[in-house]
C-alpha positions as YAML, in Angstrom:
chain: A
units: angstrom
residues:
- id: 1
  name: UNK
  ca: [145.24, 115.49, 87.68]
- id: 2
  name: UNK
  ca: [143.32, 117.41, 90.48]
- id: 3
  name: UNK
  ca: [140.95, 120.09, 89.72]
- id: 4
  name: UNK
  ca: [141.12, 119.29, 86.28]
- id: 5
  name: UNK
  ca: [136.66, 118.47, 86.62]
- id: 6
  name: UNK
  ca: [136.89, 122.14, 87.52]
- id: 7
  name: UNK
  ca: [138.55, 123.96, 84.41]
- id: 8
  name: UNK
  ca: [136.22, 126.13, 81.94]
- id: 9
  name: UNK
  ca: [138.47, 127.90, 79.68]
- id: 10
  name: UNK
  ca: [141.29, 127.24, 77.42]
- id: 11
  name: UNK
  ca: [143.04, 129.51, 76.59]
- id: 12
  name: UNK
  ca: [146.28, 129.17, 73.67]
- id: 13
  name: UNK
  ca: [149.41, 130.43, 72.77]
- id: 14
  name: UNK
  ca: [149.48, 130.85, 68.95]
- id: 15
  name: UNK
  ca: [152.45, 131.36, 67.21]
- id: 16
  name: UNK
  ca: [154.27, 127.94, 67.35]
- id: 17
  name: UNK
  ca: [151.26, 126.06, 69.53]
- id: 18
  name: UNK
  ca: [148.62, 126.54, 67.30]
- id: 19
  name: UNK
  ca: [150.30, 128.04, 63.77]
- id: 20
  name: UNK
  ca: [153.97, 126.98, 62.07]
- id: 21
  name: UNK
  ca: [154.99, 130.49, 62.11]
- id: 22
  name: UNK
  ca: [158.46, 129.13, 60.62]
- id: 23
  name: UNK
  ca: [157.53, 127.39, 57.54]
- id: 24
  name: UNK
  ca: [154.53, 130.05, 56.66]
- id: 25
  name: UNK
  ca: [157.05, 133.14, 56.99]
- id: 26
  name: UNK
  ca: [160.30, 131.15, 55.61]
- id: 27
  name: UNK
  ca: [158.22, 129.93, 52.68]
- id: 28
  name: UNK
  ca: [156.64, 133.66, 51.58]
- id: 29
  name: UNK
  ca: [159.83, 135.30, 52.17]
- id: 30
  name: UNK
  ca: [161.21, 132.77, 49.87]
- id: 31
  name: UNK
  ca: [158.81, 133.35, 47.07]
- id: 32
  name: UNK
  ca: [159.67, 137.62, 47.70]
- id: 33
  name: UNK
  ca: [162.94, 136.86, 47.28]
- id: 34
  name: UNK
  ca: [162.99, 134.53, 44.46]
- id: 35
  name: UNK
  ca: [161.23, 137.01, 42.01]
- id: 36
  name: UNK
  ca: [163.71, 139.21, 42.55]
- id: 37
  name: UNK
  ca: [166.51, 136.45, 41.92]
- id: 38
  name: UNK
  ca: [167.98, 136.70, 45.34]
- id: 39
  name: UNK
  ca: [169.36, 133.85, 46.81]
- id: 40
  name: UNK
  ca: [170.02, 133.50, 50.60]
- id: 41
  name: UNK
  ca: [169.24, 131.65, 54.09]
- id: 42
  name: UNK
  ca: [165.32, 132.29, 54.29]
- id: 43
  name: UNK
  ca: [165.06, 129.77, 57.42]
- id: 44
  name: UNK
  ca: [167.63, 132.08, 59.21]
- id: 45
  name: UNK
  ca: [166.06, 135.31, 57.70]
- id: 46
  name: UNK
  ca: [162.82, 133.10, 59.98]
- id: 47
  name: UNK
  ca: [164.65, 132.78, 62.97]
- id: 48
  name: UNK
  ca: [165.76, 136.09, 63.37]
- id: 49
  name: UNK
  ca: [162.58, 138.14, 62.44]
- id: 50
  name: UNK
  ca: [161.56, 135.90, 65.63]
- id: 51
  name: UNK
  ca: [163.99, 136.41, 67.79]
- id: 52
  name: UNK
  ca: [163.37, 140.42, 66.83]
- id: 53
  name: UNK
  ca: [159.93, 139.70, 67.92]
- id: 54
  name: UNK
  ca: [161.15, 138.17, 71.63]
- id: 55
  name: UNK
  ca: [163.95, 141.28, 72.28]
- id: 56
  name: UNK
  ca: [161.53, 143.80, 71.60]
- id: 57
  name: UNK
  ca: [158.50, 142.51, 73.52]
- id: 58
  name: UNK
  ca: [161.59, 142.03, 76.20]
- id: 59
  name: UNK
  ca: [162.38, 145.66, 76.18]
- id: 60
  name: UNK
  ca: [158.85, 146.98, 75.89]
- id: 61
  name: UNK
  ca: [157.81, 144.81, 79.48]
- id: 62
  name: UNK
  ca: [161.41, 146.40, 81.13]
- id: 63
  name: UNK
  ca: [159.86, 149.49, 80.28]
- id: 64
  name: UNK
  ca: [162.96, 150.72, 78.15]
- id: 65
  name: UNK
  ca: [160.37, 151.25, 75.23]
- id: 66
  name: UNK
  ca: [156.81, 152.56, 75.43]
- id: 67
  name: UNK
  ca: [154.05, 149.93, 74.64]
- id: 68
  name: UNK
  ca: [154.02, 148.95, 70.87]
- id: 69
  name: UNK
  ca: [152.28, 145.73, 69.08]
- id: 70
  name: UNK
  ca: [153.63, 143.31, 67.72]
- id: 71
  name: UNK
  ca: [153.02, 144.16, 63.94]
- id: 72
  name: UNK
  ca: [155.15, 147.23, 64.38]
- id: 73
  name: UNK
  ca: [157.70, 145.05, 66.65]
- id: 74
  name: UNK
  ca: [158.08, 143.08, 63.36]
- id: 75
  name: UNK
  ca: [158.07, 146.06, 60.74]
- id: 76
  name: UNK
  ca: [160.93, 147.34, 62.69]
- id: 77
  name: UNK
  ca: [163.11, 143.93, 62.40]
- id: 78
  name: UNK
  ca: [162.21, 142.91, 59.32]
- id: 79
  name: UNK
  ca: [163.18, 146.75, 57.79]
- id: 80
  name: UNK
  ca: [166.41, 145.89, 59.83]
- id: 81
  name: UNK
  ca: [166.85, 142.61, 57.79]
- id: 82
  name: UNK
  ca: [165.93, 143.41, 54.39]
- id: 83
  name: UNK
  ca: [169.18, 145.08, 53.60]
- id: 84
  name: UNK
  ca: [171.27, 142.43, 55.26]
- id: 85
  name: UNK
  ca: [169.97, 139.64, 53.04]
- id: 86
  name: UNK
  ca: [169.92, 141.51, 49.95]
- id: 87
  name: UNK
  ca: [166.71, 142.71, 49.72]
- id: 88
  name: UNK
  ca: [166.69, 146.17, 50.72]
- id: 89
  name: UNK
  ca: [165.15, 147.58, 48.13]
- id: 90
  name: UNK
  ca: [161.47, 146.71, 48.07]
- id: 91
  name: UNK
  ca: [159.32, 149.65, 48.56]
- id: 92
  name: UNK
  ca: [156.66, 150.95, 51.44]
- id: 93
  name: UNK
  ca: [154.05, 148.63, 50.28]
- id: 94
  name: UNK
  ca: [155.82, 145.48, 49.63]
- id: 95
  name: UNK
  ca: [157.22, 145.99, 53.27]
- id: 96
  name: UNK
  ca: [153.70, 146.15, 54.40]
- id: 97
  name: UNK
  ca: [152.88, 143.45, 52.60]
- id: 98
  name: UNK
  ca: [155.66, 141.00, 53.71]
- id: 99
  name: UNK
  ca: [155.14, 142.36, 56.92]
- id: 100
  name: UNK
  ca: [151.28, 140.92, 57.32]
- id: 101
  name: UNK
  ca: [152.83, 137.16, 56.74]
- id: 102
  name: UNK
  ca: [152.06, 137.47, 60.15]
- id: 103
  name: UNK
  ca: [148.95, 137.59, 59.64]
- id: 104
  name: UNK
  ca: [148.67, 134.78, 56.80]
- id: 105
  name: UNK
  ca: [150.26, 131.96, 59.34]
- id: 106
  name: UNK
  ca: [149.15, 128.59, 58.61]
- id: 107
  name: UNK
  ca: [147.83, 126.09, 61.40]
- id: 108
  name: UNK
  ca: [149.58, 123.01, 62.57]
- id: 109
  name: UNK
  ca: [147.00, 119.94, 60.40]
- id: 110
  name: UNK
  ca: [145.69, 118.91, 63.83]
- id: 111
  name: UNK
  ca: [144.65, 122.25, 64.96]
- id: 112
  name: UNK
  ca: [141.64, 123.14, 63.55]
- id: 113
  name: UNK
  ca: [139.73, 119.68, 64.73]
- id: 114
  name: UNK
  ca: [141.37, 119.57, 67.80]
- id: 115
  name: UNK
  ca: [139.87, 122.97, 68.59]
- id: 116
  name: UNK
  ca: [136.83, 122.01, 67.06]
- id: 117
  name: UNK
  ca: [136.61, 119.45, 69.47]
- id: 118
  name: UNK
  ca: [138.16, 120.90, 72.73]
- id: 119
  name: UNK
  ca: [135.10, 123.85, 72.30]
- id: 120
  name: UNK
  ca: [132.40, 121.15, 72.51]
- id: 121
  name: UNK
  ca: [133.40, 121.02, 76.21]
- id: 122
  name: UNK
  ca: [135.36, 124.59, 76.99]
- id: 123
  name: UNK
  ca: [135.64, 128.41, 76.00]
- id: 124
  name: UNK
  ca: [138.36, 128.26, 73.38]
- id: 125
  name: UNK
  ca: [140.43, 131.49, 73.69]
- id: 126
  name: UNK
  ca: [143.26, 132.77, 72.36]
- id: 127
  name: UNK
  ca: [146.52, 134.60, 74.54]
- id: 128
  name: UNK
  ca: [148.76, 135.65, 72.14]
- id: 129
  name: UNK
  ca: [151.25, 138.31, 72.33]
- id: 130
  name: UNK
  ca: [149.79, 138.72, 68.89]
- id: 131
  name: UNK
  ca: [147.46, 141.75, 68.38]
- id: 132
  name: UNK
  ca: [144.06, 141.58, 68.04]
- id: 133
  name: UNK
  ca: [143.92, 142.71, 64.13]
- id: 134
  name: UNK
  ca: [147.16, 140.18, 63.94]
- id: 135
  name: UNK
  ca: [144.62, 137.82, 65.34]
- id: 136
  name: UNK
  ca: [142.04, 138.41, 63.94]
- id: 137
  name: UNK
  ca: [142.69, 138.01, 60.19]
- id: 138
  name: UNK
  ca: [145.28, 135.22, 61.10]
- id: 139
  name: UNK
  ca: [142.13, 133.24, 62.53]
- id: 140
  name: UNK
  ca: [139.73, 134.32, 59.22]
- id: 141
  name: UNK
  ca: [142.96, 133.12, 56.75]
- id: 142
  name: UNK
  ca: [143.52, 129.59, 59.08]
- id: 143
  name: UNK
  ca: [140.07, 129.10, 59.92]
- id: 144
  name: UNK
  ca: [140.42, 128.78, 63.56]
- id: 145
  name: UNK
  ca: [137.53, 128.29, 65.32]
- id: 146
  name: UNK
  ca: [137.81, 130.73, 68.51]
- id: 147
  name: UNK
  ca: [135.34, 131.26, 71.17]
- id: 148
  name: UNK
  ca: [137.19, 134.44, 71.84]
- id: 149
  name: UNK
  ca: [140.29, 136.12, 70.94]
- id: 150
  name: UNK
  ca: [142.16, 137.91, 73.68]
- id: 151
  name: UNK
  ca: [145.65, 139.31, 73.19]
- id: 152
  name: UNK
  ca: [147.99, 140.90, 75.49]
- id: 153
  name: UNK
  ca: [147.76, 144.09, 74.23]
- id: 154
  name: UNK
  ca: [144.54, 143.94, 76.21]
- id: 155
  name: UNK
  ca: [146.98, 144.00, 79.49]
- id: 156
  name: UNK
  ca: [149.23, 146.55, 77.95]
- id: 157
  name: UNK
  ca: [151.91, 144.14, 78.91]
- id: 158
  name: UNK
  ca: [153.32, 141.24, 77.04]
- id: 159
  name: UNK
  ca: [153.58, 137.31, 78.13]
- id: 160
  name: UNK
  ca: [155.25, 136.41, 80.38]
- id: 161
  name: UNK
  ca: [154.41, 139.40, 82.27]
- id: 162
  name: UNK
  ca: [151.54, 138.08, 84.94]
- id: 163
  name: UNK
  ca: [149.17, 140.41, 83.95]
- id: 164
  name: UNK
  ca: [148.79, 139.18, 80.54]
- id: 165
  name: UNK
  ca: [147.29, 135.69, 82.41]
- id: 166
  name: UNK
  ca: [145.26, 137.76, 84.64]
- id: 167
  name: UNK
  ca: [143.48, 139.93, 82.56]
- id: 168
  name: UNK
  ca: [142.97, 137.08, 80.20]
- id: 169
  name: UNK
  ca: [140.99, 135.38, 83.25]
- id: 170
  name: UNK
  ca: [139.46, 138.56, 83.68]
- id: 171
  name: UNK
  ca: [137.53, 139.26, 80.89]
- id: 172
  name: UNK
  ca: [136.90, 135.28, 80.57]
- id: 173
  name: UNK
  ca: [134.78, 136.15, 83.31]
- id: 174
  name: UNK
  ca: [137.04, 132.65, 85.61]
- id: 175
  name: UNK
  ca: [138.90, 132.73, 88.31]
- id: 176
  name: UNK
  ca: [142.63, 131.63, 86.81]
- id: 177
  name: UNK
  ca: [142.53, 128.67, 88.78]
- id: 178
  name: UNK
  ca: [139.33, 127.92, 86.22]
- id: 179
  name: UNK
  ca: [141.44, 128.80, 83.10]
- id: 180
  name: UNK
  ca: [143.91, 125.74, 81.42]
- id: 181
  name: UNK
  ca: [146.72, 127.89, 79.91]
- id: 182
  name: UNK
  ca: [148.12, 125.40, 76.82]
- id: 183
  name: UNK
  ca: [151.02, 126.07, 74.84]
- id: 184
  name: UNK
  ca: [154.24, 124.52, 73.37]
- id: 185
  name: UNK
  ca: [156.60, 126.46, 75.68]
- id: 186
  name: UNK
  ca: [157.59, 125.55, 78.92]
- id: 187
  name: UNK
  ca: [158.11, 129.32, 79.63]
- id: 188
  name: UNK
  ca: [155.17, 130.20, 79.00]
- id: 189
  name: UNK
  ca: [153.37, 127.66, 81.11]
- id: 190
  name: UNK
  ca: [155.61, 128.26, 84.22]
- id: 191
  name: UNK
  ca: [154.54, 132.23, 84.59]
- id: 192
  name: UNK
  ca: [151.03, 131.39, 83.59]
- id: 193
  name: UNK
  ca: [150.86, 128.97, 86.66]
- id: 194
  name: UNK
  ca: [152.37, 131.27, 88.99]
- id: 195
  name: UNK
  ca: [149.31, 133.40, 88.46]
- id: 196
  name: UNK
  ca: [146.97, 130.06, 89.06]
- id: 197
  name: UNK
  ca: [146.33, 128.69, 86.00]
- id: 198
  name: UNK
  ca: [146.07, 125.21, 85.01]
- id: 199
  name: UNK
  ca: [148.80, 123.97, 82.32]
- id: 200
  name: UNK
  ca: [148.60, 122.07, 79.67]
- id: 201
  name: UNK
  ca: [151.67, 121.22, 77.41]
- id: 202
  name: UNK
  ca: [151.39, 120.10, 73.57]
- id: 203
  name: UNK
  ca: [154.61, 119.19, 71.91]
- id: 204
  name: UNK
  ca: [155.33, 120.70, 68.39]
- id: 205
  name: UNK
  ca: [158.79, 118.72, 67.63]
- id: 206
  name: UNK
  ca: [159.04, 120.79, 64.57]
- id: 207
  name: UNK
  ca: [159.07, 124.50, 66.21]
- id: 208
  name: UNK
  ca: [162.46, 124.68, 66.36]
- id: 209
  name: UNK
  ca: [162.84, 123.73, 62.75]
- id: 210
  name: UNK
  ca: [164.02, 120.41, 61.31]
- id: 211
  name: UNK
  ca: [166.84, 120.23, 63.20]
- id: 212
  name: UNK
  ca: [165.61, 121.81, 66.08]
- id: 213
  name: UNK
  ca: [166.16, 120.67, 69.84]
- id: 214
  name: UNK
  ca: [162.17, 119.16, 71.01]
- id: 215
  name: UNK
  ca: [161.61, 120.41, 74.39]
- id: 216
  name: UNK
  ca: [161.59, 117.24, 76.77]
- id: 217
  name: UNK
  ca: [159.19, 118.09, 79.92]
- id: 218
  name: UNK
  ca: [159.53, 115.82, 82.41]
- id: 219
  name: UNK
  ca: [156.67, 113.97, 84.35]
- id: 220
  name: UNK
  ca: [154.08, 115.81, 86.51]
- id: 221
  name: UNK
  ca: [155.97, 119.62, 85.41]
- id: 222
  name: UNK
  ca: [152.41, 120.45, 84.27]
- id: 223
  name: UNK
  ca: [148.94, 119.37, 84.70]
- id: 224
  name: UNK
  ca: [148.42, 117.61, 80.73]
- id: 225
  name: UNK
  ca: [151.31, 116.95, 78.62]
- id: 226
  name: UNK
  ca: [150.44, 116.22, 75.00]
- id: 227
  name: UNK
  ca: [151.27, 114.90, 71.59]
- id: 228
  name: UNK
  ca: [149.29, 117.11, 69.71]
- id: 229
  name: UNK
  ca: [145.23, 118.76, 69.97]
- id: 230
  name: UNK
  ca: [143.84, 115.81, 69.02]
- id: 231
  name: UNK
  ca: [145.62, 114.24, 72.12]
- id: 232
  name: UNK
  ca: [145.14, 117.01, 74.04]
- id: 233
  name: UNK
  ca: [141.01, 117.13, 73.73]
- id: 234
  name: UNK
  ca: [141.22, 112.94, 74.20]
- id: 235
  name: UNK
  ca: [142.70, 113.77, 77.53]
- id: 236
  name: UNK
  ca: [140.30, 116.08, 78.74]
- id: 237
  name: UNK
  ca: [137.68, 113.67, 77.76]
- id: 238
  name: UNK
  ca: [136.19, 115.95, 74.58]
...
């Protein structure tokens, strides 16, 4: 692992890496449903609020749609869903409200020490396509222990658009070579090394849901490949 002595930052993705976006937002969308006695597929109802979240980040970097966060990214898919899964009539505020799950993400149970223990040793930063409100309160309601949060929206461009990974090394104050991008998606490690960034992968098995397909990674694709933080902060001797 060369060059590894020479790393100062960390910086993570979030949603998946660090938080189980799926359960948190397929268990409260759930609960909204069930006290209105409407029955349906929540985990699909999950998966395609996400997969809202991925197409319209997609179209804002092509430049087909002016620069928007994610929190309105997600207000306009989920008011796109409601009606489809029989829920179209809650009002302006419990759309808000549903819409700031987002915000109320829980962390994977090794996450919080891991971090804990990584900071003894690094910067700790997030680089989230999140925003930084989105952040914010979703650190405060996990109690994640962040050196620094840093979102894309800083860049005015979304991962995996290279200035996302630059800017983040920017206003870390590292040269990217310096800066150990870790996250639990291959794609997102690949265009964060093309900018010079270390890599670090941790597998969450349970990202894709239960019956999910685990991303394999094979041998030497990235500088640390790990079970979980707690691995992760073992291998970089914290």
């Amino acid at each position: 692992m060369p060059q590894l002595h020479q790393v100062e930052a960390l910086t993570f993705d979030v949603f998946g890496t660090v938080v189980d976006w799926r359960t948190s937002v397929t268990s409260e969308v759930a609960a909204v449903a069930s006290a209105r006695k409407v029955q349906g597929n929540w985990h699909s109802f999950a998966d395609e609020w996400r997969r809202g979240y991925r197409d319209g980040m997609d179209l804002v970097n092509k430049g087909k749609k002016p620069w928007r966060t994610v929190d309105v990214i997600h207000r306009e898919k989920l008011d796109e869903l409601l009606p489809k899964y029989g829920l179209g009539n809650l009002n302006e505020d419990q759309r808000r409200q549903l819409n700031l799950v987002w915000h109320r993400l829980e962390p994977w149970a090794d996450a919080v020490e891991g971090l804990n223990r990584l900071r003894r040793r690094f910067v700790v930063a997030t680089l989230s396509n999140g925003n930084m409100r989105l952040l914010t309160d979703m650190a405060k309601h996990a109690g994640l222990p962040w050196d620094c949060i840093l979102s894309s929206e800083l860049a005015g461009a979304f991962k995996p658009d290279p200035r996302a990974y630059r800017k983040a090394a920017e206003l870390l104050a590292v040269p990217t070579e310096r800066v150990m991008m870790t996250a639990a998606h291959s794609s997102d490690l690949r265009a964060a090394a093309s900018t010079g960034m270390r890599t670090a992968f941790v597998a969450r098995p349970l990202e894709y849901g239960p019956n999910g397909e685990t991303e394999v990674v094979p041998g030497g694709t990235f500088d640390v490949v790990a079970t979980d933080f707690l691995d992760l902060a073992r291998k970089l001797d914290c």
